[in-house]
C-alpha positions in Angstrom: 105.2 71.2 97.4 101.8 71.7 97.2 100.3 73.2 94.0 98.2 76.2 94.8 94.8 76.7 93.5 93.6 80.4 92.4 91.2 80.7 95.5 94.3 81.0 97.6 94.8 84.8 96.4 98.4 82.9 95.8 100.3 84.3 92.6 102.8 81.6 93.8 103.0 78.4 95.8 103.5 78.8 99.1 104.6 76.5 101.8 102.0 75.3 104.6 102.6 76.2 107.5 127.8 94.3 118.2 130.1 95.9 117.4 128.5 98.5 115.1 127.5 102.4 116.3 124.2 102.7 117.0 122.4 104.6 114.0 120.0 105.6 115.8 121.9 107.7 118.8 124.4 109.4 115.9 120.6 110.3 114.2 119.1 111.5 117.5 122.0 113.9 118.2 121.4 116.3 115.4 119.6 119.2 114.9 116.0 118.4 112.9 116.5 120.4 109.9 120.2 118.1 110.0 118.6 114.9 109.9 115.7 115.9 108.0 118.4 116.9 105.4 120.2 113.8 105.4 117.4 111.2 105.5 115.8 113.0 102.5 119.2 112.9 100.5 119.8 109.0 101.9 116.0 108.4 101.0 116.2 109.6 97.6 118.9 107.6 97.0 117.3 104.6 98.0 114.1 104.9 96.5 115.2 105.6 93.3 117.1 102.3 93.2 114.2 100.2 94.9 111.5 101.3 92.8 113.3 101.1 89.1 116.4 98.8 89.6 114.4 96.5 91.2 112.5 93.5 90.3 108.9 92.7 91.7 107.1 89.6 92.2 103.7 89.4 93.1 103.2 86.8 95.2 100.0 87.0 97.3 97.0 89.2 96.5 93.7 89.2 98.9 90.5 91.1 99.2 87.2 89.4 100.2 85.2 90.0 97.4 84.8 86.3 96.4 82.0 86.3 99.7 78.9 86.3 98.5 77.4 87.8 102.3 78.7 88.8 105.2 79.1 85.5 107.5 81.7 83.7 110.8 85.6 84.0 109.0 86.2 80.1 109.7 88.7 77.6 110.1 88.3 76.4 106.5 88.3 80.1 105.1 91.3 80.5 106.9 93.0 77.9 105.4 91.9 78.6 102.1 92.6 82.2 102.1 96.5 82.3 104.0 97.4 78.6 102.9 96.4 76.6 106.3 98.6 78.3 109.1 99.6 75.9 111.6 97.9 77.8 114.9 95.3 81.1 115.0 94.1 83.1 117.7 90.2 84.6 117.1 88.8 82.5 114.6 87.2 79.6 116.8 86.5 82.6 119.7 83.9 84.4 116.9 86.0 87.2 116.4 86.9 87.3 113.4 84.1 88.0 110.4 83.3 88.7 106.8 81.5 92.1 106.6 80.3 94.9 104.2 79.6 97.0 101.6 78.6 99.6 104.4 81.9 99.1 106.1 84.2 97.7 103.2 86.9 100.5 101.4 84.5 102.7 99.2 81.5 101.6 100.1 82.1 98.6 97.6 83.0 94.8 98.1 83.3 92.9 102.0 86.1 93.3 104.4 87.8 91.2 106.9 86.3 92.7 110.6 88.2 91.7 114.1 86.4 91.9 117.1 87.9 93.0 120.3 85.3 92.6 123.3 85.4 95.1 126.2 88.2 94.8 128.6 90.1 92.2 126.1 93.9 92.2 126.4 96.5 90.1 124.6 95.4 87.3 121.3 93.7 85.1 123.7 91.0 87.7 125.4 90.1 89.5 122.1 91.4 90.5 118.1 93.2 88.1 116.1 96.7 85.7 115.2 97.9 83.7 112.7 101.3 83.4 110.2 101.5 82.5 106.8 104.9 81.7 105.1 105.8 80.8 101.6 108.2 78.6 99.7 110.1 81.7 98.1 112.2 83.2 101.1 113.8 86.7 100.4 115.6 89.4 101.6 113.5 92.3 100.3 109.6 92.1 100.7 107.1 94.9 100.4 103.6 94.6 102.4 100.7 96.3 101.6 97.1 96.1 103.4 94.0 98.7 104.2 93.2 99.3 107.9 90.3 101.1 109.5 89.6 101.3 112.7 85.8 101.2 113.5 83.5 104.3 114.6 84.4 105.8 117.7 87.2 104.0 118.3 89.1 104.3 121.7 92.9 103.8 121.0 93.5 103.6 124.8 97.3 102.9 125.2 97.8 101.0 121.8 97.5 97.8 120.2 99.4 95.5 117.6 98.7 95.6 113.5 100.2 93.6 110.6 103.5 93.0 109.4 106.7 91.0 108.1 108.9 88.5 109.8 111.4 86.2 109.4 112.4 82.6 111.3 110.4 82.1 114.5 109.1 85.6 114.8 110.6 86.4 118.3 107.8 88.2 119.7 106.9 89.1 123.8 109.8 87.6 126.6 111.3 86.0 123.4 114.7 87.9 122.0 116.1 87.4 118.6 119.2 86.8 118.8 120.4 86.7 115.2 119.9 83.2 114.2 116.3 82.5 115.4 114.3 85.3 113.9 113.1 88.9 113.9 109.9 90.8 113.2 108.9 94.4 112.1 105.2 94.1 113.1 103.1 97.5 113.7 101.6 99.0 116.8 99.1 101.8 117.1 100.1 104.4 120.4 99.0 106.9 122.3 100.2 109.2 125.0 97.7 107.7 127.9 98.6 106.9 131.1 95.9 106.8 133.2 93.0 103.8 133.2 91.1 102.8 129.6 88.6 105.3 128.6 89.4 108.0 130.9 89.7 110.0 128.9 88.2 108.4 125.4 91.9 108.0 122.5 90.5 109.6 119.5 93.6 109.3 117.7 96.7 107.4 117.6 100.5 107.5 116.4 101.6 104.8 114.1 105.1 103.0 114.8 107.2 99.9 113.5 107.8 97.3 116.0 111.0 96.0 115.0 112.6 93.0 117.4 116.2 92.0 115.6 119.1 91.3 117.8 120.1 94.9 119.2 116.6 96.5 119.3 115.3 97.2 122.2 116.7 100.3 124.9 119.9 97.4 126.0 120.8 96.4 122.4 120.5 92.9 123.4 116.9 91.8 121.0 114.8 90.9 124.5 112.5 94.5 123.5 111.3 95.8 120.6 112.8 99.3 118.8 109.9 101.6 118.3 110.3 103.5 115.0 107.4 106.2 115.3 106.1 107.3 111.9 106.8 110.6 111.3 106.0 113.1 108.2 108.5 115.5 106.5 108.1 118.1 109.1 110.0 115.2 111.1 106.3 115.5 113.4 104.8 112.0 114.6 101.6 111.7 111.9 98.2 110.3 113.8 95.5 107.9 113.0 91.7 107.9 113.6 88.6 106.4 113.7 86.5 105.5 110.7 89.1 106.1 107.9 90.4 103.7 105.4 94.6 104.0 105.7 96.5 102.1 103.2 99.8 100.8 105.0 103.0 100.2 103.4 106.3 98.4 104.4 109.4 97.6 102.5 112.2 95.3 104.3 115.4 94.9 102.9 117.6 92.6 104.7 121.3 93.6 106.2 124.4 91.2 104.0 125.6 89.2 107.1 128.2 90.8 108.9 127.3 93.9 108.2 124.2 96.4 109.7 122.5 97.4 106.5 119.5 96.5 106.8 116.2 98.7 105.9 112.6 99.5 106.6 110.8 101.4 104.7 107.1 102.6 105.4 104.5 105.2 103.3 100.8 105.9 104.7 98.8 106.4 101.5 101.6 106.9 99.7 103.5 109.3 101.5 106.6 108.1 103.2 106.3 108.0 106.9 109.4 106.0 108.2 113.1 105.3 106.9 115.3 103.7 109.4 118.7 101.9 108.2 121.6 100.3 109.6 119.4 97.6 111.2 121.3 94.2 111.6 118.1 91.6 111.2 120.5 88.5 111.1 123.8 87.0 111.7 123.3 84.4 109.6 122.3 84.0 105.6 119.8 81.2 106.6 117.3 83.8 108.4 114.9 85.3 105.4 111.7 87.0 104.8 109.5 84.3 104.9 106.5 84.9 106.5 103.4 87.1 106.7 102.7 87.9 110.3 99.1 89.1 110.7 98.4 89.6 114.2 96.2 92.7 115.9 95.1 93.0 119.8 95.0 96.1 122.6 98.2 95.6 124.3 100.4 95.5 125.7 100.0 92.7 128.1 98.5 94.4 131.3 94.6 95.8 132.3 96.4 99.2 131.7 96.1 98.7 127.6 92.5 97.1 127.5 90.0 98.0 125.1 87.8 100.5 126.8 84.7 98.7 125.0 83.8 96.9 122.4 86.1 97.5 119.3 86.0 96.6 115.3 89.1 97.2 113.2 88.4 96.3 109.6 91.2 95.1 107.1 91.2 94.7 103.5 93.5 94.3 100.0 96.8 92.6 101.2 99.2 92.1 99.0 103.1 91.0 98.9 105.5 91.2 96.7 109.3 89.9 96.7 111.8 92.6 95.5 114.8 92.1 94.1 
């Protein structure tokens, strides 16, 4: 293993690159003021155990301070800053950039910017891919970044953001089926259905992305479960352009055999999502292990391309393992 040096951000060496009721159905059946009742109760519960029973270990911490002026985000930044990951989308296409104070969190530092060019679609037409793992798999991780999404952003259908992931990452035609992987990745949406631009997304909904081995509308991990953020009003809560949002996610993995598994999600510290009973794995091999930073519009057809030329700006990411 590797030793880390400190201009990794790394507070920790990394390594280089059913049977069960459907919680979800049982949720969806009850009145609003029910399930607000319960999850708050459940939620209390929870919280009050994660946040003082529990352990933390920090063991990645990133802003982009250390550049000196705004410049390309290369290869050999890349590497230094998310421990050499083994492929990328963006970086060689120019997409991906070192920028600020006028657009950095406060007015103060740099921030990581990701170009999407007009009409883009998907990691390989426009935005940005990569994974980092480390050496220390878990099964509770919290994620925290900063997101803004440039001036006069157009949302258009949606797009992909940030998150945690386990295995391979099953992501697209891919299912997880237990033993390869899973992923609770993030999505910005919006109620569109006509062509890009027409008329102009000024706001979004937020959602988790969660592929494990029942998500998706046939419970057999080929789709993704959408988990849309919603307030305490139980109302979906919407993004929009040219604000600083400061994302949070907490994963708890299910015990094998058993759905118990939990995500966890706060928007500027407020709590915005709590979804249990997810069954991630079937096996004790599959962890937390990796850092999945991906964003593009999409969706995969012309339907979800960016309307025109887009910036979405990212800053402060930090992990820690919870125990």
């Amino acid at each position: 293993m590797q030793q880390i040096t400190p201009r990794h951000h790394l507070v920790a060496n990394l390594a280089p690159a059913s049977s069960y009721p459907n919680p979800r159905s049982i949720r969806d059946q009850l009145p609003s003021i029910a399930r607000n009742a319960i999850r708050c109760t459940c939620l209390a519960a929870m919280l009050l155990c994660m946040s003082s029973s529990a352990s933390a270990q920090e063991i990645f911490d990133l802003n982009f301070s250390k550049y000196d002026e705004e410049q390309s985000y290369t290869r050999d930044d890349l590497d230094a800053d998310w421990n050499e990951p083994i492929w990328e989308d963006g970086i060689r296409e120019g997409w991906v950039n070192i920028v600020g104070p006028e657009e950095a969190f406060r007015g103060r530092g740099k921030a990581l910017s990701i170009d999407f060019p007009a009409g883009s679609v998907g990691p390989k037409q426009g935005g940005a891919q990569w994974q980092m793992r480390w050496d220390q798999p878990a099964t509770m991780v919290r994620l925290r970044y900063r997101v803004k999404f440039g001036e006069g952003f157009d949302f258009v259908r949606g797009g992909k953001l940030p998150g945690l992931a386990g295995g391979t990452a099953p992501s697209g035609s891919k299912p997880a089926d237990g033993y390869n992987g899973w992923a609770a990745r993030m999505m910005w949406r919006t109620d569109l259905s006509g062509t890009p631009g027409d008329p102009v997304q000024h706001s979004a909904k937020l959602m988790q992305y969660v592929k494990h081995p029942t998500s998706g509308s046939k419970l057999d991990g080929k789709q993704e479960d959408k988990l849309y953020w919603r307030d305490q009003d139980d109302e979906d809560i919407e993004i929009v352009a040219g604000k600083w949002y400061r994302i949070t996610s907490l994963v708890k993995l299910n015990d094998v055999g058993r759905a118990n598994g939990i995500i966890l999600g706060w928007l500027d510290g407020k709590r915005m999502l709590a979804e249990r009973g997810i069954e991630f794995r079937y096996t004790d091999d599959l962890k937390i292990d990796m850092f999945y930073f991906t964003t593009f519009f999409g969706g995969s057809t012309s339907a979800w391309a960016a309307s025109k030329d887009e910036t979405i700006y990212f800053d402060d990411f930090n992990i820690e393992i919870r125990q």
